[in-house]
C-alpha positions as CSV (number, residue, x, y, z in Angstrom):
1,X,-13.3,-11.9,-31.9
2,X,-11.6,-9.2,-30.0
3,X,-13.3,-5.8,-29.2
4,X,-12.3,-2.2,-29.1
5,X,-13.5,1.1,-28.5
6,X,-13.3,3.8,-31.0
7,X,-10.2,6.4,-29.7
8,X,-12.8,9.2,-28.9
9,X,-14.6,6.7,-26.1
10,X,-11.2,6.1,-24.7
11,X,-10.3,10.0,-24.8
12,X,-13.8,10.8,-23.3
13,X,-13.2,8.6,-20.5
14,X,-9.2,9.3,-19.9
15,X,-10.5,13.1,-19.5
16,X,-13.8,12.0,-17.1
17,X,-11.3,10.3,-14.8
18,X,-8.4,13.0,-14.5
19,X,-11.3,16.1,-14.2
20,X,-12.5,14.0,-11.4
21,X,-8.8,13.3,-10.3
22,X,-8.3,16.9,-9.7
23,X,-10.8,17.2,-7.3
24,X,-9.6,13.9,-5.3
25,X,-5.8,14.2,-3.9
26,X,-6.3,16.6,-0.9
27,X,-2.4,16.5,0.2
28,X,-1.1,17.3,-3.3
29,X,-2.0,21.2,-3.8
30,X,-0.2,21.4,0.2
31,X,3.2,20.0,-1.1
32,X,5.5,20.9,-3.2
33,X,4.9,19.1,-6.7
34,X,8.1,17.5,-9.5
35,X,6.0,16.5,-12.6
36,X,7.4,14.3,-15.5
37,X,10.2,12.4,-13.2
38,X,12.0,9.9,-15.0
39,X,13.4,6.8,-13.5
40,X,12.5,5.6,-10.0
41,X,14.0,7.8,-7.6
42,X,14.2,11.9,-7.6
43,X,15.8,14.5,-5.9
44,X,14.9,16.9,-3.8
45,X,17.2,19.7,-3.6
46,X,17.1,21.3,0.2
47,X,19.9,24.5,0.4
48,X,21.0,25.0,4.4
49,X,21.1,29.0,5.9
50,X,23.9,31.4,4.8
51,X,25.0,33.7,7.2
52,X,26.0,37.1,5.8
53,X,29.7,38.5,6.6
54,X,31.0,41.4,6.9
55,X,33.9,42.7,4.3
56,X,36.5,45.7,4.8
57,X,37.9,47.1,1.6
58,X,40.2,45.5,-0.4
59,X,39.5,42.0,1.2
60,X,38.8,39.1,0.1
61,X,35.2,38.3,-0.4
62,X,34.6,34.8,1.8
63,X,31.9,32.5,0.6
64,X,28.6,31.6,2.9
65,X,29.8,27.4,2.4
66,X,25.8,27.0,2.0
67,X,25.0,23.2,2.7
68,X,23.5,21.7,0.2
69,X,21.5,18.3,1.1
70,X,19.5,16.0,-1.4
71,X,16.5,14.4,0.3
72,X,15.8,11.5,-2.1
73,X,11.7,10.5,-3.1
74,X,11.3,6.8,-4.6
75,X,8.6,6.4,-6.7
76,X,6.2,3.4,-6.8
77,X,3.8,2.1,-9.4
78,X,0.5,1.7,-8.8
79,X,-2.8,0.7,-10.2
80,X,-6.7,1.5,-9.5
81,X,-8.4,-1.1,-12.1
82,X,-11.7,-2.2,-12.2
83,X,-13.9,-4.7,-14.6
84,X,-17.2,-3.1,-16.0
85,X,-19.4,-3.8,-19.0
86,X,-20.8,-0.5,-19.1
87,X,-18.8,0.3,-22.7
88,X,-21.0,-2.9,-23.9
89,X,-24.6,-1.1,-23.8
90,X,-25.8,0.6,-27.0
91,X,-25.9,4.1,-25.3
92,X,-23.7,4.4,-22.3
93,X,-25.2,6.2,-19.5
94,X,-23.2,9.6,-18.6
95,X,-23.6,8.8,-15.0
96,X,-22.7,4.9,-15.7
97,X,-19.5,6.5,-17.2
98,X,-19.4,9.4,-14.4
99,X,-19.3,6.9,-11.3
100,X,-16.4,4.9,-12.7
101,X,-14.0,7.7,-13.4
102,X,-14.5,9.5,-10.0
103,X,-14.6,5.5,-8.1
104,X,-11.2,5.2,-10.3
105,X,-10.3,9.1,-9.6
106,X,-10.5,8.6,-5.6
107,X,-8.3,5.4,-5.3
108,X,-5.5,7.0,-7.2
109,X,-6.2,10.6,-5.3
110,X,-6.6,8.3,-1.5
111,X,-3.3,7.0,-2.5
112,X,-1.2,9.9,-3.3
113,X,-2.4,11.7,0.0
114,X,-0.9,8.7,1.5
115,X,2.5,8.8,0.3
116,X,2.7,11.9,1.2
117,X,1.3,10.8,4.9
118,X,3.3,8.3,5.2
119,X,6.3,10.3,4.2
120,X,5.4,12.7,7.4
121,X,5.3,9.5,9.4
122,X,8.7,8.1,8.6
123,X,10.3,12.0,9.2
124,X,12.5,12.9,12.1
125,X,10.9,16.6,12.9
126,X,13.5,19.0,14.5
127,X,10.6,19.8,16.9
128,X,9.4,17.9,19.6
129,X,5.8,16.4,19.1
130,X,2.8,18.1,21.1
131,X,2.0,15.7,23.0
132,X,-1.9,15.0,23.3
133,X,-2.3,15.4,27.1
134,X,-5.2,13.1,27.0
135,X,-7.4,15.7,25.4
136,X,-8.8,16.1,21.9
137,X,-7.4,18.7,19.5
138,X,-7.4,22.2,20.2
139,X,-6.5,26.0,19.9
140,X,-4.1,25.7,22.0
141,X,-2.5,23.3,20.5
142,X,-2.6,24.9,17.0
143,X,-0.8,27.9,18.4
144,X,2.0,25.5,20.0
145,X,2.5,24.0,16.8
146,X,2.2,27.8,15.2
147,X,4.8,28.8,17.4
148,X,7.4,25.2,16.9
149,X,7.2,26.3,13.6
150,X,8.0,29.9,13.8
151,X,11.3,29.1,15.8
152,X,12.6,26.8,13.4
153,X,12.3,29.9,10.9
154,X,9.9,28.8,9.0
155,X,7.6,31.6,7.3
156,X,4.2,32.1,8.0
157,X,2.7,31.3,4.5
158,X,1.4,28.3,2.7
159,X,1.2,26.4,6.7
160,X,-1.3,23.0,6.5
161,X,-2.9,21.2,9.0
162,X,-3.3,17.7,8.5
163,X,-6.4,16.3,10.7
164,X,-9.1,14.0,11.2
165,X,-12.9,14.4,11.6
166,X,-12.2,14.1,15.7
167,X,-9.8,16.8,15.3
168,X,-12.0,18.7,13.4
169,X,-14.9,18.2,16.3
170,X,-12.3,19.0,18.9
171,X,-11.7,22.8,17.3
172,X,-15.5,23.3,16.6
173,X,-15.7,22.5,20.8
174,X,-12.7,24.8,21.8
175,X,-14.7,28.0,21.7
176,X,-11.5,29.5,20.9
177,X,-12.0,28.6,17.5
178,X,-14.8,29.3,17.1
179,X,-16.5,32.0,19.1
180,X,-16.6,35.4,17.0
181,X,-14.7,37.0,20.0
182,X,-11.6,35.3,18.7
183,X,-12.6,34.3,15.4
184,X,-14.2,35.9,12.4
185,X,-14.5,32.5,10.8
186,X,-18.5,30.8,11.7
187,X,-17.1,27.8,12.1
188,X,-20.0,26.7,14.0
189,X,-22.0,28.1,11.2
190,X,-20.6,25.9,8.7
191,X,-19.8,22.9,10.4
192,X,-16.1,23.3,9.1
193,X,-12.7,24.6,10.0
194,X,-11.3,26.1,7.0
195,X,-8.2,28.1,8.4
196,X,-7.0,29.0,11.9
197,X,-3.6,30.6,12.8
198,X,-1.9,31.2,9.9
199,X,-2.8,26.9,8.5
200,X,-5.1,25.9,6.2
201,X,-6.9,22.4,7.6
202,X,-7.0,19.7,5.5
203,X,-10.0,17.3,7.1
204,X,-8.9,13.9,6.4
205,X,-12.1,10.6,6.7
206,X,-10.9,7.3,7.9
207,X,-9.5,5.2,5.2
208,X,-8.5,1.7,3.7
209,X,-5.1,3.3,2.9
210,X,-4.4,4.2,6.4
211,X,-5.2,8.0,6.2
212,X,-3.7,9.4,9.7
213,X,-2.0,7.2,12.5
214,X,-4.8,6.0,15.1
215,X,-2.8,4.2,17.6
216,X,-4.3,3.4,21.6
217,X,-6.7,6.4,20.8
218,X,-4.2,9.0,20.0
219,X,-4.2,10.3,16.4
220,X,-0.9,11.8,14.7
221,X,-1.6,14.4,12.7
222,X,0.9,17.0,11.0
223,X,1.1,20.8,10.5
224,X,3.8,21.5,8.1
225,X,4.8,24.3,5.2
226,X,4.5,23.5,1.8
227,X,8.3,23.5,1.2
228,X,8.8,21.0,3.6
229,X,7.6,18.1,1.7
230,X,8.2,16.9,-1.6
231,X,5.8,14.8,-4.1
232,X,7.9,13.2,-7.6
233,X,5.6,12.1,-9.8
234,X,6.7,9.6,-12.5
235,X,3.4,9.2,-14.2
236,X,0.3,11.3,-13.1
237,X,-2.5,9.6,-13.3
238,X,-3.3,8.1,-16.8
239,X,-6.1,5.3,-18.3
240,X,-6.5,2.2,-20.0
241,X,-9.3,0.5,-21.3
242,X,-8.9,-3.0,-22.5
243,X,-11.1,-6.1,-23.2
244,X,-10.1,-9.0,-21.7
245,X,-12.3,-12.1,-23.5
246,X,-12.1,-14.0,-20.4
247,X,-14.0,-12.1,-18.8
248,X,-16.2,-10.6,-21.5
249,X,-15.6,-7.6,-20.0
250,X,-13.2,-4.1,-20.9
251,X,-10.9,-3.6,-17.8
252,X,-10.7,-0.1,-16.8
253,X,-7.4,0.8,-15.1
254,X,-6.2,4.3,-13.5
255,X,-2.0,4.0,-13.3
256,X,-0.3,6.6,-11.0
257,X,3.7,6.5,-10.2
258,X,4.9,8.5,-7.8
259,X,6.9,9.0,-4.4
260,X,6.8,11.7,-1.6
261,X,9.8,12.7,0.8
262,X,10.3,15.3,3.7
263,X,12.6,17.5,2.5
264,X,13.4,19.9,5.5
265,X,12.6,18.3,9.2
266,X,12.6,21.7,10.0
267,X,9.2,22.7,8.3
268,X,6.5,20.3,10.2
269,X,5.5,19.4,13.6
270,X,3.1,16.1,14.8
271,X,0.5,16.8,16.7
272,X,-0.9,14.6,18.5
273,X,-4.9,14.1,20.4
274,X,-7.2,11.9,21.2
275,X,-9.3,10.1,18.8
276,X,-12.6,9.4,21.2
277,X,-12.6,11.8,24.4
């Protein structure tokens, strides 16, 4: 005898699992978003500098000859599904239900930060990497990666900064950042580093999906402008609930299709420090 849940227990749950999704992907609100991509690849559309001429009367106007490059993003399937029995009991328990969505939630949210990580990693940034000098992250740094930025033209709005818990301990040591003689931020206060120069710090954990590059100590992380990276997104983020009779239990399964690309080489900078000092 197969089983199935009424339409309103499938609703509930689809909308548990994408309120809690919301709160899970801490790369997406940093990059620039294409929803509703069909097919498996998207472009990203990335117009080159004009450079304005000047015109005497009566001539000819002379176009700028703009370049126009297409950075392309190839989107992947994947699935966060789990087996649970919780749909079975008489009265499910709104924490039960709770725990499931955000455990679904986080894989899907972990693995779109990712892509877009991993896009950063395969880039070729017109500025050199900071190099970590055998020392853990610091202000100095920040402004080196402030300034890269700033000669490549980029503006000084909507600037992220990628790191990791060490590089978050490594600001809230410099007492550049974080002295009220150079700051107005109580970072020490707060135990957290919420902006500094002109970038607003994203504080990444260690993770199954890879999270930064760790390699021989030294940890990679990026500072880039929103522009400068690109997320397509095929399907975002969408539920199933099924029972499967071999199991005697209803599969839950979070779906998620999407791809991330740099789009302009020009708009981030690694940064690299030491992991343990």
């Amino acid at each position: 005898m197969s089983k199935t849940l009424s339409s309103v227990a499938v609703i509930e749950f689809d909308s548990m699992v994408k309120h809690a999704y919301q709160g899970m992907g801490l790369m997406k609100p940093a990059v620039t978003i294409r929803n509703n991509v069909v097919g498996d690849t998207y472009k990203f559309r990335r117009m080159g500098k004009g450079l304005a001429n000047q015109k005497s009367t009566s001539d000819l106007v002379t176009p700028m000859d703009v370049a126009h490059e297409f950075k392309v993003a190839t989107l992947s399937n994947w699935n966060a599904p789990e087996y649970t029995d919780i749909f079975d009991q008489q009265d499910v328990n709104f924490d039960e239900k709770q725990e499931l969505a955000s455990t679904i939630a986080g894989a899907l949210g972990r693995r779109c930060d990712q892509l877009v990580i991993d896009a950063m990693n395969s880039s070729n940034p017109d500025a050199a990497d900071i190099a970590h000098g055998n020392a853990a992250l610091s202000m100095n740094k920040v402004i080196e990666a402030q300034v890269a930025l700033r000669k490549n033209g980029v503006q000084n709005a909507n600037l992220y900064a990628a790191v990791n818990s060490a590089g978050l301990g490594g600001l809230l040591k410099d007492e550049k950042a974080t002295n009220a003689d150079y700051q107005t931020i109580k970072a020490l206060v707060t135990g957290d580093v919420n902006s500094l120069a002109g970038f607003t710090f994203i504080i990444l954990e260690d993770r199954s999906e890879g999270g930064l590059t760790v390699a021989g100590n030294t940890v990679d992380s990026w500072f880039f402008q929103k522009d400068a990276v690109g997320l397509a997104i095929g399907i975002d983020m969408k539920t199933s609930i099924d029972y499967v009779p071999e199991r005697t239990s209803y599969l839950c399964n979070g779906m998620l299709k999407a791809g991330s690309v740099v789009r302009d080489n020009g708009g981030l900078v690694k940064v690299e420090y030491k992991d343990n000092v």
